[in-house]
C-alpha positions in Angstrom: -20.2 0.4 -6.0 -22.7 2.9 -5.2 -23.1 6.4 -7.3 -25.3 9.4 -6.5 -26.4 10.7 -9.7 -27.8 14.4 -10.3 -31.2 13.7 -11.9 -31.1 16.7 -14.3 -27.9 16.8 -15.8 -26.9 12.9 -15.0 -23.6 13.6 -13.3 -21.8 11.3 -10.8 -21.7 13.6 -8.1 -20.4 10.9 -5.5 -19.8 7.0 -5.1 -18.7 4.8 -2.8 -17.3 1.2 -3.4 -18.8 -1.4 -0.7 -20.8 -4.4 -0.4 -24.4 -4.5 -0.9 -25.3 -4.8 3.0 -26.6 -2.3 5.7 -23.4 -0.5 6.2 -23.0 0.4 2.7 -26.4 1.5 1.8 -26.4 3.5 5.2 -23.2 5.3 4.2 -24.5 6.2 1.0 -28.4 7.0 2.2 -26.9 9.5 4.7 -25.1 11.3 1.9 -28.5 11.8 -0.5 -30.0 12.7 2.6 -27.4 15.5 3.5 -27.8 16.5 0.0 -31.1 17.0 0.4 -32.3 14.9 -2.2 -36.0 15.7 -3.3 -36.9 11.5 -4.2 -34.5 8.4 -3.6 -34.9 6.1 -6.5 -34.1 2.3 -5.3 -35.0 -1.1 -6.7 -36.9 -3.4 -3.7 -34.2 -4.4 -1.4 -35.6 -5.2 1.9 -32.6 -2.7 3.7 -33.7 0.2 2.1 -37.3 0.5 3.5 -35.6 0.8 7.6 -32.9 3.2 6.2 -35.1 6.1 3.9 -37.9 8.2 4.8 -41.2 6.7 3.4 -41.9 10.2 2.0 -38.8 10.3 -0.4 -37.9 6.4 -1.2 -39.8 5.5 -4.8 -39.6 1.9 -6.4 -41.2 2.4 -9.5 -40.4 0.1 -12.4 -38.0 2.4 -14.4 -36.8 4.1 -11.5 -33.0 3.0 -11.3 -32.3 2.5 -15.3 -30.3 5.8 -15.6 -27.6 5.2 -12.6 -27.9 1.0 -14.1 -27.0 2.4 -17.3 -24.1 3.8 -15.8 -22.8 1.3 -14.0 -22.7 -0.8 -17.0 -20.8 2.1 -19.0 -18.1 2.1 -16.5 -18.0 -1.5 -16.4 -17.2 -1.5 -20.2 -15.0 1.6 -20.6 -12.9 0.4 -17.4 -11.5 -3.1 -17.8 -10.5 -3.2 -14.5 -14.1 -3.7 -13.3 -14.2 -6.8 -15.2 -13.4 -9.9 -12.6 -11.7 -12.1 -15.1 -9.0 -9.4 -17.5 -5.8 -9.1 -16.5 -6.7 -5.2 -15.5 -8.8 -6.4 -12.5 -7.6 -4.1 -9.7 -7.2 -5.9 -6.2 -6.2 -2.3 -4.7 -9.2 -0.3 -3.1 -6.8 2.8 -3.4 -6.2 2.4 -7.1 -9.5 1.7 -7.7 -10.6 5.0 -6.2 -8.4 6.9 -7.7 -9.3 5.6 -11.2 -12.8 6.5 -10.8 -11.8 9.6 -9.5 -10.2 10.4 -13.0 -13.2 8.8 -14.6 -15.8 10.7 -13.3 -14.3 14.3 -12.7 -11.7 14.5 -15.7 
């Protein structure tokens, strides 16, 4: 799962549930670039140097540990991220619409 994050107030303005490969990160790459987004904070996968602009993509140290941080709070307020509970969803639609109510209730 992917989430775009707005740097000042550290809202979820998008996500997008995928494997970590090339289709994925382009999906979500496009949408910071339609957003117009000033710096695009990544740790140093190899896929992200061919798919963001030199002049916006940043891998510094601490650059990733808000959206982390995040990640792991949904992982702990929403069972159903966890691979072994009995939550676990198998649906892609229910899992959607959970976050959906998670990140704009």
């Amino acid at each position: 799962m992917a989430d775009l994050c707005d740097g000042q107030d550290n809202l979820v303005v998008a996500f997008y549930i995928g494997r970590r490969n090339n289709k994925t990160l382009n999906v979500v790459v496009k949408t910071l670039l339609n957003a117009r987004a000033n710096n695009i904070y990544t740790d140093k996968l190899g896929n992200y140097q061919y798919l963001i602009p030199k002049k916006i993509h940043i891998t510094k140290k601490y650059g990733t540990n808000g959206i982390e941080r995040k990640n792991l709070s949904i992982r702990t307020h929403l069972r159903r991220f966890g691979r072994r509970t009995i939550c676990f969803s198998k649906s892609m639609r229910i899992t959607i619409a959970i976050l959906k109510i998670y990140f704009w209730n």
